[in-house]
N, C-alpha and C positions, 0 to 999 in steps of 0.2 A: 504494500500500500504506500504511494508517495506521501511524502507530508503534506503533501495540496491537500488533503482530503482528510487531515485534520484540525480539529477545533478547539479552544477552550473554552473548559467549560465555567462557571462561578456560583456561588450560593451567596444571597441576601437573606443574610442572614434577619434582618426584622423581616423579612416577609415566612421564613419560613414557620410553617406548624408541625413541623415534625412526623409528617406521614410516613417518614421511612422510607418509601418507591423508590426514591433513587437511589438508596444503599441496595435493594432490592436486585434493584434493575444493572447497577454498575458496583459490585461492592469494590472494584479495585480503586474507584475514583473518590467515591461519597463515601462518607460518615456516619452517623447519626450518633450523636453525644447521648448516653443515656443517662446523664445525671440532669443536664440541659434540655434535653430532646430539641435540639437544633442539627440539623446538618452542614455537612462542611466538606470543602475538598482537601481530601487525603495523600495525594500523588500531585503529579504535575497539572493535572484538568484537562488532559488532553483524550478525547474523542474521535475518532470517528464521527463525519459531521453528520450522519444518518441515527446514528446510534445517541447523540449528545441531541437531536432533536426530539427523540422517543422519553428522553429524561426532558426534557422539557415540555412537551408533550402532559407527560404523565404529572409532574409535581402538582398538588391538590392548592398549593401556596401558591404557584407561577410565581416560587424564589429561584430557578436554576435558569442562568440567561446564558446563551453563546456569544463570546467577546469575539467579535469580529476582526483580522488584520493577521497578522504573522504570529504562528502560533509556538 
């Protein structure tokens, strides 16, 4: 896979409510604090920009945004 066709990803953090889905969906990327229950990213944030749009997609918050430019 070229890097072209990677993204990063981010969590906003006040938006999140702690659904989980994208540790679910990504556990190598996302978090989920469970003392906080906020999510976070845990690696570099870098997706697949198919797979980074299903996590954003999916978040019940619409906290996990793709950062657009060079990844």
């Amino acid at each position: 896979m070229a890097s072209d066709d990677l993204v990063r990803v981010v969590v906003d953090q006040e938006l999140c409510i702690g659904g989980g889905i994208c540790e679910m969906l990504e556990p190598e990327v996302f978090k989920l604090d469970d003392d906080i229950v906020i999510s976070s990213v845990i690696s570099d944030g870098l997706l697949p920009r198919d797979r980074a749009a299903v996590a954003v997609d999916r978040c019940p918050g619409q906290a996990i945004a793709i950062v657009e430019g060079k990844a």
